[in-house]
TORPA-907974 format. One line per 2 residues: number of its first residue (from 1); for each residue x, y, z of N, C-alpha, C. Coordinates in steps of 0.001 Angstrom, whole numbers, plus 524288, in hexadecimal, padded with zeros to 5 digits. Layout:
NUM	X Y Z X Y Z X Y Z | ...
REM end
This chain:
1	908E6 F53D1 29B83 90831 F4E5D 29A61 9037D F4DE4 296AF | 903C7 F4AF8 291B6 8FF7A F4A8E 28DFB 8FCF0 F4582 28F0D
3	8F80F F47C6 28F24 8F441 F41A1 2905F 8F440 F3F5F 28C2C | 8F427 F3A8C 28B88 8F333 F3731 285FB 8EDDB F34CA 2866E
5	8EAF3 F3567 28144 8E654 F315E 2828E 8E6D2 F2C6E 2824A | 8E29E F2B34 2858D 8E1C0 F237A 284CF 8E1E5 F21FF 27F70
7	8E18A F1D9B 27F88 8DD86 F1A3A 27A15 8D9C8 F1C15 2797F | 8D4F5 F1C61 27C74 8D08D F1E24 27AA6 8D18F F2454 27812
9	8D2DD F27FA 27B98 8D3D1 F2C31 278D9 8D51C F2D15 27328 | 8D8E0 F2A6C 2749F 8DBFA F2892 26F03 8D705 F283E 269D0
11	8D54E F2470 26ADD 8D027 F218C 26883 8CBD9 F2603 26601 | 8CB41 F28C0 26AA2 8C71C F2B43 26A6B 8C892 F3156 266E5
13	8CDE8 F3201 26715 8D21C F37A2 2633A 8CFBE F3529 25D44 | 8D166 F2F16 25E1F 8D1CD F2E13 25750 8CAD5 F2CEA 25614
15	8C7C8 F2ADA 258BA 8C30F F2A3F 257B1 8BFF3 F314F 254CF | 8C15D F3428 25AD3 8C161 F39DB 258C0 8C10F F3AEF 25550
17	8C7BC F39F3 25417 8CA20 F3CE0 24FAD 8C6DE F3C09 24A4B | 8C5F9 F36BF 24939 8C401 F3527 24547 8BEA6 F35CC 2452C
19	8BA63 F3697 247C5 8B6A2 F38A2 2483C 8B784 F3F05 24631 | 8B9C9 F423A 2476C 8BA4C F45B1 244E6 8BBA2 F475F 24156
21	8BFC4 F4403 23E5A 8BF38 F445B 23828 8BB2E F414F 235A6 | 8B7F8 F3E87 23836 8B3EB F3C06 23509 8AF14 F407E 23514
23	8ADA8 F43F5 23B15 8AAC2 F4795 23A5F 8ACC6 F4C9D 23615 | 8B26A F4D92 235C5 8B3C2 F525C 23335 8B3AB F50E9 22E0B
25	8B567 F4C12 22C65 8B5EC F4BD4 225FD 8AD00 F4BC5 22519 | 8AAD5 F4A11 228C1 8A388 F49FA 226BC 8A3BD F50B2 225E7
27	8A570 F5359 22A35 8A3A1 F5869 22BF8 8A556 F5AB6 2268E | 8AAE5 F5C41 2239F 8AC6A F5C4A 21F4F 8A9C5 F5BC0 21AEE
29	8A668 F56E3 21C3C 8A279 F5737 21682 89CE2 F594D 21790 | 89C68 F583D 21C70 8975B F5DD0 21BDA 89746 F6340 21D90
31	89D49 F6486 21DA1 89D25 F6B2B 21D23 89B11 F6DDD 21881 | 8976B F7117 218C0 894D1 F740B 21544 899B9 F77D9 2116D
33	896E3 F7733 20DE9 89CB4 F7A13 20A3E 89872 F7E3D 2053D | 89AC1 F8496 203BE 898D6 F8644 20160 897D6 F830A 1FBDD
35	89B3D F806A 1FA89 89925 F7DA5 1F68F 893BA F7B48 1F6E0 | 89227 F7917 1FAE7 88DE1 F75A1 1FA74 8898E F7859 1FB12
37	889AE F7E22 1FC91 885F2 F81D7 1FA72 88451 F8465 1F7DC | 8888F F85D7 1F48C 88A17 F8857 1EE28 8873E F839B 1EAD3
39	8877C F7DF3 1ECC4 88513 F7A2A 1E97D 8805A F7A63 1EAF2 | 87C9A F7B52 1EFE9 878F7 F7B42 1F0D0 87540 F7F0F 1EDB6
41	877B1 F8289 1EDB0 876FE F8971 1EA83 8754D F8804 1E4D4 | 8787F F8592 1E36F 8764B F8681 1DEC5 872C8 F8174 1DCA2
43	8754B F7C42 1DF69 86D4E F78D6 1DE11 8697B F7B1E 1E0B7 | 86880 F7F8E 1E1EA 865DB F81D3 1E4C1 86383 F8703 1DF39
45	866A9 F8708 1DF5C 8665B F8C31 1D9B0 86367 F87ED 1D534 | 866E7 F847B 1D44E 86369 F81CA 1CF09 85E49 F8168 1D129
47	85C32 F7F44 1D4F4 85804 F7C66 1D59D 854D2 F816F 1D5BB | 8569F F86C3 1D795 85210 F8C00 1D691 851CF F8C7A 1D0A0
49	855F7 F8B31 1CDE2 854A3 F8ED0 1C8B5 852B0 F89A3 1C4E8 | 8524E F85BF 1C69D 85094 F8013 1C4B3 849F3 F8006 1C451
51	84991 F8363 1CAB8 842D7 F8299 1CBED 840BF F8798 1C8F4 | 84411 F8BCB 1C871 84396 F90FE 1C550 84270 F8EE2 1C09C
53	843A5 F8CCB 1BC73 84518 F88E9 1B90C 840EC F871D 1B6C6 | 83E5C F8448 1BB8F 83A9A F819E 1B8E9 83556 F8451 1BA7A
55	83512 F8836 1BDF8 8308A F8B14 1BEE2 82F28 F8D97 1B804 | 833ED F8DEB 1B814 8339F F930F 1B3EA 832CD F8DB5 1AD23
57	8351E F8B5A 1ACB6 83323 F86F9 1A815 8312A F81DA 1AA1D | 82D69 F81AC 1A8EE 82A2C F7C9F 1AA98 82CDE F7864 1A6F6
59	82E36 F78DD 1A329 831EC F7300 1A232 836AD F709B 1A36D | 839BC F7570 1A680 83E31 F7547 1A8F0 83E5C F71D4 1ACA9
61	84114 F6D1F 1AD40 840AB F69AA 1B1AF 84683 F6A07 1B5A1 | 8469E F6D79 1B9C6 84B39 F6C59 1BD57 84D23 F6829 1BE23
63	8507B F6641 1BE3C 8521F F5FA0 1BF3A 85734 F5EE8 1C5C5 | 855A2 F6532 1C7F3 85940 F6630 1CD35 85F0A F67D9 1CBD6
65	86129 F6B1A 1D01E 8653F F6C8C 1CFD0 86AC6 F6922 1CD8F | 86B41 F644D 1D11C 86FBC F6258 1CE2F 86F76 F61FF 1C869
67	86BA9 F5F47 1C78A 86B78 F5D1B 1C1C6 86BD5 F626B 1BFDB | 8691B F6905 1C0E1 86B50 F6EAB 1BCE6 87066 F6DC4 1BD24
69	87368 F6CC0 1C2F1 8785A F6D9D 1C142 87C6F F6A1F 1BF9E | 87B7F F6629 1BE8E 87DEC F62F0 1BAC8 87D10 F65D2 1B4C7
71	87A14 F67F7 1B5A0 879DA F6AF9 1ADBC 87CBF F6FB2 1ACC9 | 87FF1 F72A5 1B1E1 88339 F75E2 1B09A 8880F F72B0 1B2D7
73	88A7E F6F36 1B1AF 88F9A F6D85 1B518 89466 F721C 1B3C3 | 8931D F7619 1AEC2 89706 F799C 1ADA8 897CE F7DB7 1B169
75	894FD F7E29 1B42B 895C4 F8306 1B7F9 89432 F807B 1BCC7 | 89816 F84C4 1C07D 8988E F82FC 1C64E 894CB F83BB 1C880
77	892FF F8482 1CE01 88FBE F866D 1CFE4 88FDD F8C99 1CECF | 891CB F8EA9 1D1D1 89295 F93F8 1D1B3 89001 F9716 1CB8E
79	893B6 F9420 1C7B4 89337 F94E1 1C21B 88C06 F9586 1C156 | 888D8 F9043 1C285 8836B F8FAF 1C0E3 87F8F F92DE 1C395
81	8820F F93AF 1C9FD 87E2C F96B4 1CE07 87F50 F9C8A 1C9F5 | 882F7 F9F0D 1C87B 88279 FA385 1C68C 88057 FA278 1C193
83	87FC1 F9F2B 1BE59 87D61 F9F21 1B9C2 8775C F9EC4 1BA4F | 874F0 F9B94 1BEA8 86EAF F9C66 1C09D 86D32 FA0DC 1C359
85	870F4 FA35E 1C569 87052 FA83F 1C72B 86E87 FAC1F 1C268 | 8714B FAB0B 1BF86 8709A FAFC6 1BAF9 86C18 FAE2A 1B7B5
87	86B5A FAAD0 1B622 867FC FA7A6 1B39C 8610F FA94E 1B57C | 861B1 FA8D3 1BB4D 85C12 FA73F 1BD18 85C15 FAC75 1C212
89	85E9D FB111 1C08E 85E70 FB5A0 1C401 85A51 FB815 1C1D6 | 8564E FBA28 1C638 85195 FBB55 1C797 84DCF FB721 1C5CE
91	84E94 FB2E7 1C53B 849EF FAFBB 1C346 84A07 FAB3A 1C894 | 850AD FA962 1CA1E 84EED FA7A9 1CE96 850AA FA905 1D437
93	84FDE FA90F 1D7F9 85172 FAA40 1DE37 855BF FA821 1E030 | 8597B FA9C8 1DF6E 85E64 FA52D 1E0BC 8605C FA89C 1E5A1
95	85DE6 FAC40 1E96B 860B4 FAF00 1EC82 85F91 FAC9C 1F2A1 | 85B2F FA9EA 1F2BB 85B59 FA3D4 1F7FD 85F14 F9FD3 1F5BA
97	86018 F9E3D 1F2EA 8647D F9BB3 1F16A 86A2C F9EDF 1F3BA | 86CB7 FA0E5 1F060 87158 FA54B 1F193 870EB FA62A 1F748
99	86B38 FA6C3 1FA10 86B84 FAA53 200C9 86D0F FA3A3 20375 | 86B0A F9ED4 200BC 86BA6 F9AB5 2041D 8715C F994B 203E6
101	872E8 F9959 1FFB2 879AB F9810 1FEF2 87DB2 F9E33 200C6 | 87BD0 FA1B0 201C0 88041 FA524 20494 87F2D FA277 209EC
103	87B31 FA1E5 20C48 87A56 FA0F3 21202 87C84 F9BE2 21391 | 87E7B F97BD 21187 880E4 F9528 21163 88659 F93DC 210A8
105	8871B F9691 20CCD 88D4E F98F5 20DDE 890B8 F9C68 21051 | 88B23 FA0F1 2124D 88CC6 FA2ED 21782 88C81 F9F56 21BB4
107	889BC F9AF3 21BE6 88AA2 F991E 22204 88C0D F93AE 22328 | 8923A F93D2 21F86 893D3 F8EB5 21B38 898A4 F8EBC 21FC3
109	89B8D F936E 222DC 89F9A F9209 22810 89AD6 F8EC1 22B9E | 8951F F911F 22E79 894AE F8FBC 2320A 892C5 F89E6 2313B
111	89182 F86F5 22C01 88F30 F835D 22AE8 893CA F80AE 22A77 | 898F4 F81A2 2277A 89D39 F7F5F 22B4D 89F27 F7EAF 23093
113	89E49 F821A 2342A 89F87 F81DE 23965 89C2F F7DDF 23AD1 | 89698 F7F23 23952 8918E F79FC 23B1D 894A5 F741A 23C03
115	897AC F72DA 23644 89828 F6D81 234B7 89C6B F6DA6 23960 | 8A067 F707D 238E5 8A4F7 F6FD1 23D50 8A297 F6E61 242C3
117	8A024 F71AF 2445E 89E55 F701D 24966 89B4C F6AA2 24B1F | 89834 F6991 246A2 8947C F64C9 2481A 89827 F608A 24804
119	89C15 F611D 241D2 8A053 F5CA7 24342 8A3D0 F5BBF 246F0 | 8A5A5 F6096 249F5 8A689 F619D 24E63 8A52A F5CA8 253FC
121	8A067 F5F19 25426 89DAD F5C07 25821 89A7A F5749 25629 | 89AA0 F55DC 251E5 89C0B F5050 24EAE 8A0F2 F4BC3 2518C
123	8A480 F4FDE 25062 8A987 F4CE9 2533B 8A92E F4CE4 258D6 | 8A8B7 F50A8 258D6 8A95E F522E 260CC 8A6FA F4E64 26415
125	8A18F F4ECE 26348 89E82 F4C17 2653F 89F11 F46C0 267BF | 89E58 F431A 26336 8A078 F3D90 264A8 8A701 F3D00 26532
127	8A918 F4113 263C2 8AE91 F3F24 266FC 8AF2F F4051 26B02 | 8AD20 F44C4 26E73 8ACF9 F45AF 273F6 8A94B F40FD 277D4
129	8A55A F3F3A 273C9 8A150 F3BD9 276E7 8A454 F35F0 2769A | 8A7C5 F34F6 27279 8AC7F F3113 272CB 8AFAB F2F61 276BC
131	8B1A3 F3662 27696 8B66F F363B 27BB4 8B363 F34F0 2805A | 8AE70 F36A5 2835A 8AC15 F3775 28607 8AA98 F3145 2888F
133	8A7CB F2E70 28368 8A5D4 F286C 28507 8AAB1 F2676 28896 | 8B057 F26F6 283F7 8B4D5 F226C 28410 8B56B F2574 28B67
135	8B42C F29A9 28B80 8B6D4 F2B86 293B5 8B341 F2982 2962F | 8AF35 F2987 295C3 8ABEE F2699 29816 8AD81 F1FC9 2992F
137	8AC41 F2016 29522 8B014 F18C0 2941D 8B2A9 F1788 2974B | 8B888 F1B96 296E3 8BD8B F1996 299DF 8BC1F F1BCB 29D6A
139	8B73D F1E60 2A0BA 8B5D2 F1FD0 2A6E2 8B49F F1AA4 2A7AF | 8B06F F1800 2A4D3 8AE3B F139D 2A66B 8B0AC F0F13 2A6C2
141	8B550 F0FAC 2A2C7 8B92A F0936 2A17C 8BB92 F0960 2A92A | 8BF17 F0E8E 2AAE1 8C2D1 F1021 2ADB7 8BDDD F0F48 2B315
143	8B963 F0E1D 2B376 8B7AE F0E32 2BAFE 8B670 F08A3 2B805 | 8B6F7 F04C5 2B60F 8B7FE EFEBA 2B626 8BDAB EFF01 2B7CC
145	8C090 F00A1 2B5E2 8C698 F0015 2B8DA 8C8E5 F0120 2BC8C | 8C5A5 F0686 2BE7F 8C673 F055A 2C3FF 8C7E8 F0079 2C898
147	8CAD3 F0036 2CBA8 8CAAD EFE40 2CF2F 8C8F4 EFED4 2D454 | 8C707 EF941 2D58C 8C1D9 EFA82 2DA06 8C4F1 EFB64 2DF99
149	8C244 EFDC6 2E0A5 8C4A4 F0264 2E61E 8C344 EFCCF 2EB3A
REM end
């Protein structure tokens, strides 16, 4: 025999439900993605060989990473990080750079799992503490209905 839920149940599936695509489509946009470190990488690169730059010519004025890279829009990332590589090898340190972006893309599953889980218990949370109030409730609605002995 299959139990059917109440109304409230009912209520509380679709309240759920929709709570959880509202947490999964947020969670979605702040999953960490190698892209957004490959981008980090290299305004990270301009701004060493920018400050390299101007150590080295005092009339040289850096004006920050975006604005360098708006002046190559011809080449990709990839394309420019190897062209400053070659450019500014042994003059500047780009190997705390490179050690900060492998370590990040090595630990780019568990920084996904991170987001899964918190959104996880994002959802979980107040929908169990949902279900939980509304039983309470209908404990409390149901000893008014009682009948007196």
């Amino acid at each position: 025999m299959a139990r059917r839920l109440n109304g409230w149940q009912r209520l509380w599936v679709a309240v759920s439900a929709i709570w959880l695509l509202t947490v999964g489509a947020f969670s979605v946009s702040l999953m960490p993605k190698a892209s957004d470190y490959a981008s980090s990488r290299l305004y990270e690169t301009l701004d060493v060989v920018g400050r390299h730059l101007e150590r080295e010519d005092q009339s040289f004025r850096y004006e920050g990473a975006w604005a360098t890279r708006t002046k190559y829009e011809g080449l990709n990332d990839d394309q420019l990080l190897v062209r400053l590589h070659e450019k500014f090898r042994g003059k500047v340190d780009f190997q705390s750079i490179e050690a900060e972006y492998r370590r990040k893309v090595d630990r780019l599953p568990v920084e996904r799992a991170r987001v899964v889980g918190i959104a996880f218990l994002v959802w979980f949370v107040p929908a169990a503490a949902l279900y939980a109030f509304g039983l309470a409730l209908a404990w409390i609605i149901s000893g008014f209905r009682q009948p007196n002995a």
